[in-house]
N, CA, C and O atoms as a Maestro MAE file, in Angstrom:
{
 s_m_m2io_version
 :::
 2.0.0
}

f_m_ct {
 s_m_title
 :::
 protein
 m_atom[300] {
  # First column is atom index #
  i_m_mmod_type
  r_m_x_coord
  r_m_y_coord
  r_m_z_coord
  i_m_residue_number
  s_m_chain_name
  s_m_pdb_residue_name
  s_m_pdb_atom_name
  i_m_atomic_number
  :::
  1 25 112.158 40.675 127.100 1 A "UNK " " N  " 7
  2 3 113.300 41.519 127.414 1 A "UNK " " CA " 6
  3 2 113.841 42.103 126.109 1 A "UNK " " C  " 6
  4 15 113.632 41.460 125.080 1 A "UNK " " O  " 8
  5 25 114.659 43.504 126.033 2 A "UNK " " N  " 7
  6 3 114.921 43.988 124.621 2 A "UNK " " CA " 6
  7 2 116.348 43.559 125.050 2 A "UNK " " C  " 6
  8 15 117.045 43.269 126.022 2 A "UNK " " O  " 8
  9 25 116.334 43.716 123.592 3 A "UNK " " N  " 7
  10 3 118.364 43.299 123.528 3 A "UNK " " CA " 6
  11 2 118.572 45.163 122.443 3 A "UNK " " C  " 6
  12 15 117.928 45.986 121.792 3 A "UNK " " O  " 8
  13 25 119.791 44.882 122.899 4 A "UNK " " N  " 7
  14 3 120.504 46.229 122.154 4 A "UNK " " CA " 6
  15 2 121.101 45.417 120.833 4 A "UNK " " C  " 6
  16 15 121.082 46.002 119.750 4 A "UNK " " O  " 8
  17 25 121.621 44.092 120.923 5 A "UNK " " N  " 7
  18 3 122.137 43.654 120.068 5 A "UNK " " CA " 6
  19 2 122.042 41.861 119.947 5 A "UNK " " C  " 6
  20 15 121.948 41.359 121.067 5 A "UNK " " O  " 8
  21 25 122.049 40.989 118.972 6 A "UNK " " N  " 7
  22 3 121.606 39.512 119.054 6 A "UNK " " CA " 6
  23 2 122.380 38.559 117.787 6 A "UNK " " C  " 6
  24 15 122.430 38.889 116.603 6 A "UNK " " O  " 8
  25 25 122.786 37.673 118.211 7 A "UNK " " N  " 7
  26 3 123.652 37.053 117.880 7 A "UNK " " CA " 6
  27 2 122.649 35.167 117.891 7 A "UNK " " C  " 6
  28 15 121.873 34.789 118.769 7 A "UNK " " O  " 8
  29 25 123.129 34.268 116.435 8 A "UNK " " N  " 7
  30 3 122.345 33.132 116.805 8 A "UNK " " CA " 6
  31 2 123.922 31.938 116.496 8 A "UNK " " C  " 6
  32 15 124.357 31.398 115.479 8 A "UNK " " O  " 8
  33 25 124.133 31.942 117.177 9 A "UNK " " N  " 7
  34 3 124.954 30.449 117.471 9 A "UNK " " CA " 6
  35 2 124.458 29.168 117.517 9 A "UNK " " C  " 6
  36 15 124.969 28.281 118.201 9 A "UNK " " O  " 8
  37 25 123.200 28.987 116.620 10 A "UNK " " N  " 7
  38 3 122.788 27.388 116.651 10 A "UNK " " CA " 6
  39 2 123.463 26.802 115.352 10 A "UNK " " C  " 6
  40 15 122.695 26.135 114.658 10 A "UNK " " O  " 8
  41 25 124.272 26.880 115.066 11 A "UNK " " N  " 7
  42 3 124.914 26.910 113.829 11 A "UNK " " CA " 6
  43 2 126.458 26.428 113.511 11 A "UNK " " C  " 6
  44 15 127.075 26.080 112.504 11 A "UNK " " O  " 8
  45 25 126.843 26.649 115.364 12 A "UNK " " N  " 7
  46 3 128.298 26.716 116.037 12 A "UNK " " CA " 6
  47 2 127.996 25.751 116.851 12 A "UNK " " C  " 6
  48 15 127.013 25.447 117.526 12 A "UNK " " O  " 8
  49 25 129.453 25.153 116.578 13 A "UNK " " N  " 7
  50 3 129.675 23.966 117.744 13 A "UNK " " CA " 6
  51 2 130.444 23.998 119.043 13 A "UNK " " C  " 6
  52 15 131.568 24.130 118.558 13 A "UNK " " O  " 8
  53 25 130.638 23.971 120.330 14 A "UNK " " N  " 7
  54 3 131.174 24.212 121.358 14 A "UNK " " CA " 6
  55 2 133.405 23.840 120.617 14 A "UNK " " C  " 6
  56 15 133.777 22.957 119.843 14 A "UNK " " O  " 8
  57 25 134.036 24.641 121.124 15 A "UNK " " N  " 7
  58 3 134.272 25.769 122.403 15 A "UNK " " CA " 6
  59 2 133.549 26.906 121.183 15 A "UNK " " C  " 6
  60 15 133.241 28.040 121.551 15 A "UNK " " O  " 8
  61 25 133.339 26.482 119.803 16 A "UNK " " N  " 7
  62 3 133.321 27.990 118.863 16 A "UNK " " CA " 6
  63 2 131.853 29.060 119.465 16 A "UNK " " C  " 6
  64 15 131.794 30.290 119.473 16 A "UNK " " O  " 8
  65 25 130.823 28.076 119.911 17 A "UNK " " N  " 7
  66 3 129.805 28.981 120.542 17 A "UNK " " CA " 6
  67 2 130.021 29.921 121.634 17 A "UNK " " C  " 6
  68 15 129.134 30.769 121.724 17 A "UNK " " O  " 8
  69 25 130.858 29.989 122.393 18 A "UNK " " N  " 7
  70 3 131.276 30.778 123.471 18 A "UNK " " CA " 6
  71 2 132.017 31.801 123.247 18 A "UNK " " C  " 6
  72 15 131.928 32.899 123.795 18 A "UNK " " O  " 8
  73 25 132.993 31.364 122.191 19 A "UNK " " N  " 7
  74 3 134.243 32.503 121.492 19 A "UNK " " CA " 6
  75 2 133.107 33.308 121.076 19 A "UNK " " C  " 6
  76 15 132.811 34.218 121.851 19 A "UNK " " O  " 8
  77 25 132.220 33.142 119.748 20 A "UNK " " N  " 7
  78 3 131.891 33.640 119.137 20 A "UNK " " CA " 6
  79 2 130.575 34.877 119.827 20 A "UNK " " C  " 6
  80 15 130.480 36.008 119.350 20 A "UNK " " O  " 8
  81 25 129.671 34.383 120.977 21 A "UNK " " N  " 7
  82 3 129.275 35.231 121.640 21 A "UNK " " CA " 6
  83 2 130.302 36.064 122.817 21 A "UNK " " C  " 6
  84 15 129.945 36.901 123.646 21 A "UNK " " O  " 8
  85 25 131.286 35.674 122.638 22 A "UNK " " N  " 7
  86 3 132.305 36.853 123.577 22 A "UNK " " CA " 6
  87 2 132.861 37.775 122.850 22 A "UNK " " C  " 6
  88 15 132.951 38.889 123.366 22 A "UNK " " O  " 8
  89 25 133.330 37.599 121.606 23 A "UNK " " N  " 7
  90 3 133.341 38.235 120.961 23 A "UNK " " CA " 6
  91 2 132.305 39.226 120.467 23 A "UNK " " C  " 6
  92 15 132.900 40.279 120.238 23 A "UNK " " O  " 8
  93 25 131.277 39.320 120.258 24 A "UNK " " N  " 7
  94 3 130.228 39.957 119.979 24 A "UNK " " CA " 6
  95 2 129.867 40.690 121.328 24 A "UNK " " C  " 6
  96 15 129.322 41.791 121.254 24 A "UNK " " O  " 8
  97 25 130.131 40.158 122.495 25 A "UNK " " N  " 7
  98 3 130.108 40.951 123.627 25 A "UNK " " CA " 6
  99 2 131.532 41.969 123.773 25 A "UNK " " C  " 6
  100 15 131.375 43.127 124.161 25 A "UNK " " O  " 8
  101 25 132.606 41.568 123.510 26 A "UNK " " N  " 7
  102 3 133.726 43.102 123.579 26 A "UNK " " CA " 6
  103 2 133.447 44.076 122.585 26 A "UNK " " C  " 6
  104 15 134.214 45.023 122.415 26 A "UNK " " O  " 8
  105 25 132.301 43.908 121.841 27 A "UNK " " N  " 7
  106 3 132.154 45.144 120.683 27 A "UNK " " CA " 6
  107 2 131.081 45.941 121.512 27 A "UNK " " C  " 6
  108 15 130.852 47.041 121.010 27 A "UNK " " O  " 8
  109 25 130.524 45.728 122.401 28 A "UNK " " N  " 7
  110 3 129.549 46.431 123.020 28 A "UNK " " CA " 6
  111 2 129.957 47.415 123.978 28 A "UNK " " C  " 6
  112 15 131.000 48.049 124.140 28 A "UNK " " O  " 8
  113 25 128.852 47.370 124.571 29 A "UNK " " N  " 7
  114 3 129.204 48.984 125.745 29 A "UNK " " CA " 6
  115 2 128.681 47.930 126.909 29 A "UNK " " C  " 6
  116 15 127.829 47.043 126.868 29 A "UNK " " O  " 8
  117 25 129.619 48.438 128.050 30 A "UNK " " N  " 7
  118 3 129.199 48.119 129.534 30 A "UNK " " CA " 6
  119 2 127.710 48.365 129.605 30 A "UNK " " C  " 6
  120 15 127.493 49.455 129.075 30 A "UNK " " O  " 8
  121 25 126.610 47.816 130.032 31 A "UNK " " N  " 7
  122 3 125.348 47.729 130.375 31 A "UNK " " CA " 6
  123 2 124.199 47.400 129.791 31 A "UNK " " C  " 6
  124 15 123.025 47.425 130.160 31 A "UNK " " O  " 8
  125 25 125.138 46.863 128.110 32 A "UNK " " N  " 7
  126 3 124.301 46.298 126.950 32 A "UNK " " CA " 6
  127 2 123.729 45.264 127.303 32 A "UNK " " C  " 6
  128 15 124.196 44.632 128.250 32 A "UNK " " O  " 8
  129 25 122.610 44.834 126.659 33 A "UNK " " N  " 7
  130 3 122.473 43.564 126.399 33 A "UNK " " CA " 6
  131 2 122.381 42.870 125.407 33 A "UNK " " C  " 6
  132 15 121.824 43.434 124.465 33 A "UNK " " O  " 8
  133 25 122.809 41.546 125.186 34 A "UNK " " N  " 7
  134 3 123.001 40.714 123.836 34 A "UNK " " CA " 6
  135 2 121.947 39.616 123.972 34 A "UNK " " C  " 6
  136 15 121.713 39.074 125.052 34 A "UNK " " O  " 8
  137 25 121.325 39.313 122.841 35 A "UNK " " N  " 7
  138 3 120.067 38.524 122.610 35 A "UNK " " CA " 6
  139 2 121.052 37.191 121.829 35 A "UNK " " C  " 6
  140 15 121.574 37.307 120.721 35 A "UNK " " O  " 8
  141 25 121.134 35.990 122.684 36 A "UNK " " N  " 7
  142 3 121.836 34.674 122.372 36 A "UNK " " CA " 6
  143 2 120.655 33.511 121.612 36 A "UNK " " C  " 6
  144 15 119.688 33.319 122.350 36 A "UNK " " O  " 8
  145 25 120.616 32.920 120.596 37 A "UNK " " N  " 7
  146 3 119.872 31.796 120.593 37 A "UNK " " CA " 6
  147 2 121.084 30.785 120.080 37 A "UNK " " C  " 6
  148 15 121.894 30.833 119.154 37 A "UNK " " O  " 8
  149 25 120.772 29.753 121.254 38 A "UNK " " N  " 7
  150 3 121.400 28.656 120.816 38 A "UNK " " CA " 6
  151 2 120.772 27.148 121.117 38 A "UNK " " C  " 6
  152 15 119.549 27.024 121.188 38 A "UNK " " O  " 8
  153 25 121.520 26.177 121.264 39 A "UNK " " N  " 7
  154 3 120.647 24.892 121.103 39 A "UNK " " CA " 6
  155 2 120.690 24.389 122.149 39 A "UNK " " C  " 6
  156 15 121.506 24.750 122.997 39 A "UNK " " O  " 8
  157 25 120.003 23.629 122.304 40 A "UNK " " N  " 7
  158 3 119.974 22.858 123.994 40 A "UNK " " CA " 6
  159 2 121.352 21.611 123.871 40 A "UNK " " C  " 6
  160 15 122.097 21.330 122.932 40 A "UNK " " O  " 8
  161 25 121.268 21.171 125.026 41 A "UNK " " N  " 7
  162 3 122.722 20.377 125.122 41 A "UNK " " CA " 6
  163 2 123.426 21.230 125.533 41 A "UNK " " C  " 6
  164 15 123.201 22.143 126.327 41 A "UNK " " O  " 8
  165 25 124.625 20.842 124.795 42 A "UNK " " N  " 7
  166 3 126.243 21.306 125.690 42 A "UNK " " CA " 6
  167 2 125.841 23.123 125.581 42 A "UNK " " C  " 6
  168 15 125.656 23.898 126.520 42 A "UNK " " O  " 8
  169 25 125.801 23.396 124.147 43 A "UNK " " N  " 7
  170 3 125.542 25.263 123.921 43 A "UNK " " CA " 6
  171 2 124.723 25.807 125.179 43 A "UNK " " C  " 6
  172 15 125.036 26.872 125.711 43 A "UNK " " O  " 8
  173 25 123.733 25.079 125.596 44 A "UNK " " N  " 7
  174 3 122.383 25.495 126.162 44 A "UNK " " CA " 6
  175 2 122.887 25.775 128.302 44 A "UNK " " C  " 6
  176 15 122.477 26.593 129.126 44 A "UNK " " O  " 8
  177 25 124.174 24.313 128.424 45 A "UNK " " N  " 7
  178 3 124.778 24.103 129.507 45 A "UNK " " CA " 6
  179 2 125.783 24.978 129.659 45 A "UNK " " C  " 6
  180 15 125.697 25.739 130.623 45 A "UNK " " O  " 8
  181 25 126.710 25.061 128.955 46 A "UNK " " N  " 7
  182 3 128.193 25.372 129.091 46 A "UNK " " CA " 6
  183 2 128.352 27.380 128.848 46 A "UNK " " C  " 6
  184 15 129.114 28.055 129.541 46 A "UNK " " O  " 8
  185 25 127.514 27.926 127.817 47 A "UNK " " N  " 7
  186 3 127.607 29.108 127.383 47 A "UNK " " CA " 6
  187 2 127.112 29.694 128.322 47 A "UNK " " C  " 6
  188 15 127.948 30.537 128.650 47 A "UNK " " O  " 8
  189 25 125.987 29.791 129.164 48 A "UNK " " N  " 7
  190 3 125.724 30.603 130.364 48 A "UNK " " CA " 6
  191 2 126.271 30.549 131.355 48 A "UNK " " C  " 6
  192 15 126.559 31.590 131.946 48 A "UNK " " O  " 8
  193 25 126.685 28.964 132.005 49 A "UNK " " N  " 7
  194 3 127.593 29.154 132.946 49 A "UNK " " CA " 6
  195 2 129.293 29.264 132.669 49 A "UNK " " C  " 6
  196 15 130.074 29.002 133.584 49 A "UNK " " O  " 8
  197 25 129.705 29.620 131.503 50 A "UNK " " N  " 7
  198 3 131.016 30.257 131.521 50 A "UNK " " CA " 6
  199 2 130.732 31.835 131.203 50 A "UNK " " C  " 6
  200 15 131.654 32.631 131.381 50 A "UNK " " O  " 8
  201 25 129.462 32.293 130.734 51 A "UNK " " N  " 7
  202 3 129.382 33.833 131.054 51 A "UNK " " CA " 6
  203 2 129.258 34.095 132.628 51 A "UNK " " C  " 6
  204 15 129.921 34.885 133.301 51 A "UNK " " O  " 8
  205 25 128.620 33.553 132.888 52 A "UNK " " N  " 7
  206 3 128.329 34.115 134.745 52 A "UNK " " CA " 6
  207 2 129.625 34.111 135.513 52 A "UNK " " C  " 6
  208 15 129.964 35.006 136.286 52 A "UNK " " O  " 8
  209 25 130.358 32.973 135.220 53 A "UNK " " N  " 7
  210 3 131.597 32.804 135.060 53 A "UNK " " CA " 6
  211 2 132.418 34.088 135.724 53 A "UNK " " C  " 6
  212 15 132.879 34.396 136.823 53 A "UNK " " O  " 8
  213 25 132.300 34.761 134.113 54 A "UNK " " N  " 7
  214 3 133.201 35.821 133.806 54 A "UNK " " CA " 6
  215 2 132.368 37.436 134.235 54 A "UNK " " C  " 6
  216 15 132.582 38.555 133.770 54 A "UNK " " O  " 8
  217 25 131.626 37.099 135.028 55 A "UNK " " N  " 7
  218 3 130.582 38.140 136.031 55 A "UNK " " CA " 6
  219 2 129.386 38.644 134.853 55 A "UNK " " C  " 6
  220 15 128.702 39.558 135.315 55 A "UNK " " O  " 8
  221 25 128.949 38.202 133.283 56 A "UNK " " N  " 7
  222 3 128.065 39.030 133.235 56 A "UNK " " CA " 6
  223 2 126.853 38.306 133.860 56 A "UNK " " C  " 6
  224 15 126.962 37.403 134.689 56 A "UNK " " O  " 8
  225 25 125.412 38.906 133.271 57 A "UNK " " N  " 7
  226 3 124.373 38.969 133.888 57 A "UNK " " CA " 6
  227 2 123.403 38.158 132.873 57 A "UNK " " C  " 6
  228 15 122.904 38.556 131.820 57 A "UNK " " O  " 8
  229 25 123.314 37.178 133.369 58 A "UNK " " N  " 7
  230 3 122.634 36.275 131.857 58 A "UNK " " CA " 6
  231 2 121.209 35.709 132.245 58 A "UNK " " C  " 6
  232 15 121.249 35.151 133.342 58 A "UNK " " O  " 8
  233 25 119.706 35.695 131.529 59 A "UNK " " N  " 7
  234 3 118.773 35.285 131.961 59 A "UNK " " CA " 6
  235 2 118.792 34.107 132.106 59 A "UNK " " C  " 6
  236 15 119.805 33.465 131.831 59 A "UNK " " O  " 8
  237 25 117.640 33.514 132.590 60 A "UNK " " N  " 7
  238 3 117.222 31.937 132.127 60 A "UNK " " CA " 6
  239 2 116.854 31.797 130.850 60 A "UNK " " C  " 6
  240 15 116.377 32.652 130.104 60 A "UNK " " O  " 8
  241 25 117.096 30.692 130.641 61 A "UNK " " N  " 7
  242 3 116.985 30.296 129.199 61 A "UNK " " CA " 6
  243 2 115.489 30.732 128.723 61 A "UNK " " C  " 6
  244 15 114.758 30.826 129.709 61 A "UNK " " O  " 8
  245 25 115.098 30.903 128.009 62 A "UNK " " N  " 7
  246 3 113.466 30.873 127.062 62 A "UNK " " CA " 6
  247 2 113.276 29.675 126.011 62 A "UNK " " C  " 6
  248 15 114.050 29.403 125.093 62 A "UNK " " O  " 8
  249 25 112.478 29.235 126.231 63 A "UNK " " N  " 7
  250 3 112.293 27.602 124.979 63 A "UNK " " CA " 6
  251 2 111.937 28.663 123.496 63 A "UNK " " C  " 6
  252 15 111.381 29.761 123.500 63 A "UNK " " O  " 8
  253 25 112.406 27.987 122.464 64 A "UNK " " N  " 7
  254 3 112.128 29.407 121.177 64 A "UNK " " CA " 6
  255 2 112.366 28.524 120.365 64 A "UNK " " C  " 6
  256 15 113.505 28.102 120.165 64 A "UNK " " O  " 8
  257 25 110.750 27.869 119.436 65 A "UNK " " N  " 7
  258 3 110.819 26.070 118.951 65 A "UNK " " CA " 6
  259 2 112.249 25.845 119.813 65 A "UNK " " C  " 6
  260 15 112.704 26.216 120.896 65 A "UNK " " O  " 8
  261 25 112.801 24.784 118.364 66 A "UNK " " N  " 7
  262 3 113.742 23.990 118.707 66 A "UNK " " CA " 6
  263 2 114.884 24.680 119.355 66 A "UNK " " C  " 6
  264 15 115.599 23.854 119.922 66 A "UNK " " O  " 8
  265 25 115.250 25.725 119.458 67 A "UNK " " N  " 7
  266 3 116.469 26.508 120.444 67 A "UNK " " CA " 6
  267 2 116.208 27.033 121.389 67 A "UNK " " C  " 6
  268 15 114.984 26.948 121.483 67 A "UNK " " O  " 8
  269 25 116.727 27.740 122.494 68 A "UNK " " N  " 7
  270 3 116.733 28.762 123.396 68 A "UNK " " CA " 6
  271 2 117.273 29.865 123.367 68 A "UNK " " C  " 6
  272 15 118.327 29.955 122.739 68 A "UNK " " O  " 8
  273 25 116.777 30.927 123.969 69 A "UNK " " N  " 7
  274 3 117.149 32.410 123.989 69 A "UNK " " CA " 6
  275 2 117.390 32.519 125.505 69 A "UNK " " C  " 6
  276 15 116.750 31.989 126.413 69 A "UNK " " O  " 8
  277 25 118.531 33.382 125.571 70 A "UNK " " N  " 7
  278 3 119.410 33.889 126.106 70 A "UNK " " CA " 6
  279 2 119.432 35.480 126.570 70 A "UNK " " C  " 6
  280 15 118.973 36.112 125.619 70 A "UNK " " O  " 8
  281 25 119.734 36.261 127.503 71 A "UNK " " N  " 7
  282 3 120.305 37.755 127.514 71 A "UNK " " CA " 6
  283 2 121.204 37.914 128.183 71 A "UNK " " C  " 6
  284 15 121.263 37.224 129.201 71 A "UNK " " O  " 8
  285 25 122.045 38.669 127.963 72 A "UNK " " N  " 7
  286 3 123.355 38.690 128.532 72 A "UNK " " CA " 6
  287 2 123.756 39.695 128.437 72 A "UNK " " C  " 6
  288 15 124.113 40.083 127.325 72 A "UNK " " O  " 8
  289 25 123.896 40.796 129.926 73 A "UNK " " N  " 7
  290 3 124.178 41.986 130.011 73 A "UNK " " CA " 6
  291 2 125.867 42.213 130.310 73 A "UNK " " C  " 6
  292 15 126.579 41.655 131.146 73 A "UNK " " O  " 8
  293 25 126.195 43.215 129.328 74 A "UNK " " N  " 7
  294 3 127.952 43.229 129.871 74 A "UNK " " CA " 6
  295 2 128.049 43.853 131.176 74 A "UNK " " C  " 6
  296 15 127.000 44.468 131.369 74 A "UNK " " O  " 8
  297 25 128.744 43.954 132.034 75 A "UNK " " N  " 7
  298 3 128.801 44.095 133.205 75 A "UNK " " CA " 6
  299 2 129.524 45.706 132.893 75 A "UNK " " C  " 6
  300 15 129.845 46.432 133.835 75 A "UNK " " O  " 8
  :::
 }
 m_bond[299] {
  # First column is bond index #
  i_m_from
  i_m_to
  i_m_order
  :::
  1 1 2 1
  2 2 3 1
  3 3 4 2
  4 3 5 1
  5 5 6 1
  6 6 7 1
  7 7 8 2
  8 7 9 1
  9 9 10 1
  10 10 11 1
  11 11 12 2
  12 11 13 1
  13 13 14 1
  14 14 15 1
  15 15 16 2
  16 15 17 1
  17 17 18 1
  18 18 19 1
  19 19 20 2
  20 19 21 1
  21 21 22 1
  22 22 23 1
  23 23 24 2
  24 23 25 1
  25 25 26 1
  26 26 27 1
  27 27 28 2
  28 27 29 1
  29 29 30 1
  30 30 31 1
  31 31 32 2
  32 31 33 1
  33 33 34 1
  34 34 35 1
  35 35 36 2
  36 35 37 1
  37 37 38 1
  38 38 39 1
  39 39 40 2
  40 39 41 1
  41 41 42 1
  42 42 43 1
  43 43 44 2
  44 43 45 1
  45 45 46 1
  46 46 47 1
  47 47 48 2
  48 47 49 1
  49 49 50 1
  50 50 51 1
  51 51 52 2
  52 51 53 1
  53 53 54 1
  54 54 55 1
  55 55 56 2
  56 55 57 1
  57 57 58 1
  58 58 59 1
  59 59 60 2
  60 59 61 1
  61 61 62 1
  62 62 63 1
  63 63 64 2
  64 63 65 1
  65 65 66 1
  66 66 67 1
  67 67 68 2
  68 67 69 1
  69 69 70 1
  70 70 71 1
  71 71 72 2
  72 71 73 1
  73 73 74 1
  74 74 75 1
  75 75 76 2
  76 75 77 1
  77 77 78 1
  78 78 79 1
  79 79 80 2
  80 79 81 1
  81 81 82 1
  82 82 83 1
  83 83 84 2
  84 83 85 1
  85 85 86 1
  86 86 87 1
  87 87 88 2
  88 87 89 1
  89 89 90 1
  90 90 91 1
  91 91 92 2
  92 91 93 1
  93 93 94 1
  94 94 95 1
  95 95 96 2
  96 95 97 1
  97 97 98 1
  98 98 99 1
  99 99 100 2
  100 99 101 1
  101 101 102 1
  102 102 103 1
  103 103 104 2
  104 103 105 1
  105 105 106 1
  106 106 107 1
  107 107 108 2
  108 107 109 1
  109 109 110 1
  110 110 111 1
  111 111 112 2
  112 111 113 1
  113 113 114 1
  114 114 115 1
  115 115 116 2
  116 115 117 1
  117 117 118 1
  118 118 119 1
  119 119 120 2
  120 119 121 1
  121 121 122 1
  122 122 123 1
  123 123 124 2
  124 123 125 1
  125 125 126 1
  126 126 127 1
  127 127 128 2
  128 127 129 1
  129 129 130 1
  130 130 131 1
  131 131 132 2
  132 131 133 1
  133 133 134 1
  134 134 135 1
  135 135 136 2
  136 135 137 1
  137 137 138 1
  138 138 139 1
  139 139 140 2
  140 139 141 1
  141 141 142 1
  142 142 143 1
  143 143 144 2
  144 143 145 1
  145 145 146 1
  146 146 147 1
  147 147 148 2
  148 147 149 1
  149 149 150 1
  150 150 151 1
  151 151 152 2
  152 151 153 1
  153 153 154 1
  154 154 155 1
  155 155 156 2
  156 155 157 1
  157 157 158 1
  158 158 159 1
  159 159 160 2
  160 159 161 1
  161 161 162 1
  162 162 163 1
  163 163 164 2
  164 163 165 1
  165 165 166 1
  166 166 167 1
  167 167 168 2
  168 167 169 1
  169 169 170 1
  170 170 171 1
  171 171 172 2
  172 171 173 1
  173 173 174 1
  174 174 175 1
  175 175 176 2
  176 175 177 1
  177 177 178 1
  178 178 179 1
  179 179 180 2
  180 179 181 1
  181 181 182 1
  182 182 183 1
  183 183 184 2
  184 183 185 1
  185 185 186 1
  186 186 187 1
  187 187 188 2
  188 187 189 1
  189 189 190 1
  190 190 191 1
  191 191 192 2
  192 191 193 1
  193 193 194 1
  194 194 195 1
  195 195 196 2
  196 195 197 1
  197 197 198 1
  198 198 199 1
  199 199 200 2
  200 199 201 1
  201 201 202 1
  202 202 203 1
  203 203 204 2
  204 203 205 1
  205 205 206 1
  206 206 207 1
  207 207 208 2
  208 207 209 1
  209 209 210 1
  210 210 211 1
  211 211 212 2
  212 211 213 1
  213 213 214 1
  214 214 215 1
  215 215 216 2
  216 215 217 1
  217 217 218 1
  218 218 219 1
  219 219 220 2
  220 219 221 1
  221 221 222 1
  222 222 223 1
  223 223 224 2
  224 223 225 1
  225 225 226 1
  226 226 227 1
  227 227 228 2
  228 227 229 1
  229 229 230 1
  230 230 231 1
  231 231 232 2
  232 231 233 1
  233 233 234 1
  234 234 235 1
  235 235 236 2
  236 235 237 1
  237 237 238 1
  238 238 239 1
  239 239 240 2
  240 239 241 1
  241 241 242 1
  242 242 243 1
  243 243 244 2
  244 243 245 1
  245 245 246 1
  246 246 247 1
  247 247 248 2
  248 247 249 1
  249 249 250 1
  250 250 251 1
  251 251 252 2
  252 251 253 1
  253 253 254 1
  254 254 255 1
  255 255 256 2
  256 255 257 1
  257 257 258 1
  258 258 259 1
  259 259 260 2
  260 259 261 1
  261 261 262 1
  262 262 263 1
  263 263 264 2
  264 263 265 1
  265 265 266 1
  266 266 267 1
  267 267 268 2
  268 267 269 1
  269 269 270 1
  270 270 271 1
  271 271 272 2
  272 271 273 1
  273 273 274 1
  274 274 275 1
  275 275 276 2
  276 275 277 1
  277 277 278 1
  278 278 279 1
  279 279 280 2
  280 279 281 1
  281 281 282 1
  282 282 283 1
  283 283 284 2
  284 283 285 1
  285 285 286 1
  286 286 287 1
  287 287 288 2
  288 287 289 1
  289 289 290 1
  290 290 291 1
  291 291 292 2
  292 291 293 1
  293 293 294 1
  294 294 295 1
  295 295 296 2
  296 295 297 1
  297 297 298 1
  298 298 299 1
  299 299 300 2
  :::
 }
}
């Protein structure tokens, strides 16, 4: 999948992983998509289902080595 724009939060610890890809999502345009890698555990649980949450459009995870990738379209 292409991303318009990508952000890596394996680096960030929960609640800061969620701020920090929402943030990077209000700089975008309605119908973008953002390329997420983050870590399995809580990042891997909690960050997609509080985007879907908030209505965007987020893939299944992708294994990517030790992290996962993410897409997440702004609504």
């Amino acid at each position: 999948m292409n991303s318009d724009e990508w952000i890596d939060i394996t680096a960030e610890h929960c609640p800061m992983t969620f701020v920090r890809v929402k943030l990077k999502l209000e700089e975008m345009a309605s119908g973008q998509t953002l390329s997420v890698r983050l870590n399995p555990g809580e990042p891997l649980a909690n960050v997609p289902r509080s985007l879907q949450e908030e209505n965007y459009l987020v893939s299944p995870p992708q294994a990517s080595g030790n992290s996962f990738i993410i897409y997440v379209t702004k609504p």
